[in-house]
Legacy VTK file of the C-alpha trace (Angstrom):
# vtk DataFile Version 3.0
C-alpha trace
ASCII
DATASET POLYDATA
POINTS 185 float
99.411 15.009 111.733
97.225 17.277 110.326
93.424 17.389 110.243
92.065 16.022 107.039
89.727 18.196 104.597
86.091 16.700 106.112
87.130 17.421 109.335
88.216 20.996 108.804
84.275 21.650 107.214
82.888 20.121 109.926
84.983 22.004 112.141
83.763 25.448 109.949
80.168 24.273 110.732
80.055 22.751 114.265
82.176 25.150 115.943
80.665 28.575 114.993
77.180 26.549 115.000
77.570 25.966 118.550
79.006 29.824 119.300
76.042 30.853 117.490
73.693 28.903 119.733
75.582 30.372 122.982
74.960 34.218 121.919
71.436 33.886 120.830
70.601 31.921 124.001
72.190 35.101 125.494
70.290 37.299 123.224
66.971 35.894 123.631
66.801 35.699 127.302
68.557 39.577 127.615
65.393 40.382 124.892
62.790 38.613 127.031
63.841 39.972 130.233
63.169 43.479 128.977
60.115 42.714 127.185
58.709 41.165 130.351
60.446 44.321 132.657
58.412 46.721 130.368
55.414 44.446 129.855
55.415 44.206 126.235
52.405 42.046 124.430
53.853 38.352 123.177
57.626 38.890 125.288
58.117 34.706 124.140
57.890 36.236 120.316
60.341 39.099 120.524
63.180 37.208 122.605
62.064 34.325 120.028
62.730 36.114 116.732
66.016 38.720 118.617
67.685 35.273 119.144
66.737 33.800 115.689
68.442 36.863 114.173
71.300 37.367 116.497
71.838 32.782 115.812
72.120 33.584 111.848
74.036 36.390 112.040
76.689 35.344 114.883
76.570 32.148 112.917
77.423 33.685 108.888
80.053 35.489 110.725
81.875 33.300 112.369
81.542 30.796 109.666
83.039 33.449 106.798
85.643 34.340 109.900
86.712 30.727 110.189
87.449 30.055 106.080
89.253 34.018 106.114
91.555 32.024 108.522
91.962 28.996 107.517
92.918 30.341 104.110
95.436 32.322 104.911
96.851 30.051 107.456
97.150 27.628 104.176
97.949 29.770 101.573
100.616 32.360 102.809
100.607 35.821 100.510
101.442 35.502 97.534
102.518 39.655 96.901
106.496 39.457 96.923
108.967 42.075 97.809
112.320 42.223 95.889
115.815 43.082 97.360
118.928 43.741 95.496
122.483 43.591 97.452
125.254 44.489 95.997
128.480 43.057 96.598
130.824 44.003 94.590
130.488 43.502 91.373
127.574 40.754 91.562
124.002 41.271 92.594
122.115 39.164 94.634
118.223 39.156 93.503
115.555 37.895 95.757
112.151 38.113 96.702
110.579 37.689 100.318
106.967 36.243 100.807
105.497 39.197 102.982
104.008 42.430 102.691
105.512 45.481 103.470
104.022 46.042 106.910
105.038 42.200 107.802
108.835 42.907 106.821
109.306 46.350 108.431
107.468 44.624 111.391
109.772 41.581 111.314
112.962 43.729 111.190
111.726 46.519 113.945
111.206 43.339 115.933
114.353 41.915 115.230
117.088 44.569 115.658
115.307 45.735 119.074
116.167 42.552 120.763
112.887 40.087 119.715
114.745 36.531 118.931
113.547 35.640 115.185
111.501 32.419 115.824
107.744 31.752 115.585
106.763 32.961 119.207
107.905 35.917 118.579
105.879 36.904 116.042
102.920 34.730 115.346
99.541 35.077 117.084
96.919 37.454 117.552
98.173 40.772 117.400
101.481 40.087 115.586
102.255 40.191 112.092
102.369 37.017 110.694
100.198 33.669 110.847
102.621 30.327 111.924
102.402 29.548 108.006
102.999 32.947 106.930
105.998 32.891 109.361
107.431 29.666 108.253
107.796 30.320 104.531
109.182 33.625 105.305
112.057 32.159 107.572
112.799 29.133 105.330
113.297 31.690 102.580
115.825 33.318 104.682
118.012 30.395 105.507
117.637 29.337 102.175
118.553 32.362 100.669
121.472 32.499 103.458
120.081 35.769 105.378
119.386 33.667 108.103
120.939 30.149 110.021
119.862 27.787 112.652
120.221 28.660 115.856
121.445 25.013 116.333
119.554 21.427 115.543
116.328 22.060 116.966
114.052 24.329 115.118
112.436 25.271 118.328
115.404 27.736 118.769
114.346 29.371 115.758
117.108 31.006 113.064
119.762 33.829 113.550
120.223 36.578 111.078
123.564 36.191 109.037
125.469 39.617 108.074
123.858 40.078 104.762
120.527 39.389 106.927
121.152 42.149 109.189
121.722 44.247 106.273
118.791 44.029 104.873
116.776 43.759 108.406
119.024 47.910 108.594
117.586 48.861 105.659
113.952 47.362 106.036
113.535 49.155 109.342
115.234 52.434 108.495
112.448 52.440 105.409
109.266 53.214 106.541
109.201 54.227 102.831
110.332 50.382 101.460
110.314 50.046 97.679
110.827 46.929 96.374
114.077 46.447 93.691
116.040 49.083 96.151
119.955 48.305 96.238
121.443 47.905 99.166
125.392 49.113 98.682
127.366 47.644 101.462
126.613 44.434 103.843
LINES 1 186
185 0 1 2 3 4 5 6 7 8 9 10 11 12 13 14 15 16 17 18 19 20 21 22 23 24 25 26 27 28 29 30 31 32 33 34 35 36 37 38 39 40 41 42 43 44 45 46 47 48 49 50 51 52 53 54 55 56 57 58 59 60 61 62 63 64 65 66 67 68 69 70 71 72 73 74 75 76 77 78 79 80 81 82 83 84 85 86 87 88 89 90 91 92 93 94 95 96 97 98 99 100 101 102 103 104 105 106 107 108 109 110 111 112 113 114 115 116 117 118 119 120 121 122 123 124 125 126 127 128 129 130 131 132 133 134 135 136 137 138 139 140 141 142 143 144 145 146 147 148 149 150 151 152 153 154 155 156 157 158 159 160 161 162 163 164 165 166 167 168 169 170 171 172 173 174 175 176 177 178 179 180 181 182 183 184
């Protein structure tokens, strides 16, 4: 179960509060050192007002750092990319939830061997946040580009042939424009 709203503030305010503390301790006692090394008038002033500076800083930082997150841990993106297959005679219209980077990312990953599940590519350094992630695959499977690997979602989801289709085209694109039709799947 999730954490509820008052906790999450408190969370935005304790934990960088305390961070802040940590490097401005740091900062103080690094400025008070030198001052006293080079025998500077009032050293107890300086390493005073270099951690009082460093402390609001660190601690606006971190703070704005910790809503950026949050937010778009809760709120995925919004900006929509639109793919057109054609099969036929019919046209398949659909939009994914993720940027352009994010999809050519995602499909780069995916046809050189990365499995399609969360581990993959969530985290620091990869392109999506677990949110981001989620609403991307269950758009898949719903929109039958991807399938359950079986009944845990731990597994994660397997691309289906129009999937892999549009995975080809995504990462053979570094040029993607959205409402492109893809001939054959």
């Amino acid at each position: 179960m999730g954490k509820s709203n008052p906790d999450l503030i408190g969370a935005a305010v304790v934990i960088p509060l305390l961070q802040s503390a940590v490097t401005a301790s740091g900062a103080a006692l690094l400025t008070l050192a030198i001052c006293v090394q080079l025998d500077a008038v009032k050293p107890f002033a300086y390493a005073l007002l270099a951690g009082a500076v460093i402390f609001v800083m660190s601690w606006l930082s971190l703070t704005d750092r910790f809503y950026k997150t949050l937010e778009r841990d809760t709120h995925p993106p919004t900006r929509r990319f639109r793919v057109e297959l054609a099969a036929g005679r019919s046209l398949q219209f659909f939009d994914l939830p993720a940027d352009e980077t994010q999809l050519i990312a995602l499909a780069n990953g995916v046809l050189h061997g990365a499995t399609l599940n969360e581990l993959s590519f969530t985290g620091y350094g990869r392109p999506f946040t677990r949110a981001e992630f989620r609403v991307l695959r269950d758009e898949l499977v719903r929109r039958g580009m991807a399938e359950w690997r079986s009944a845990s979602p731990a597994q994660g989801v397997q691309l289906t042939r129009t999937g892999l289709a549009v995975f080809r085209y995504l990462a053979a694109s570094p040029t993607f424009k959205p409402g492109h039709v893809l001939e054959k799947y």
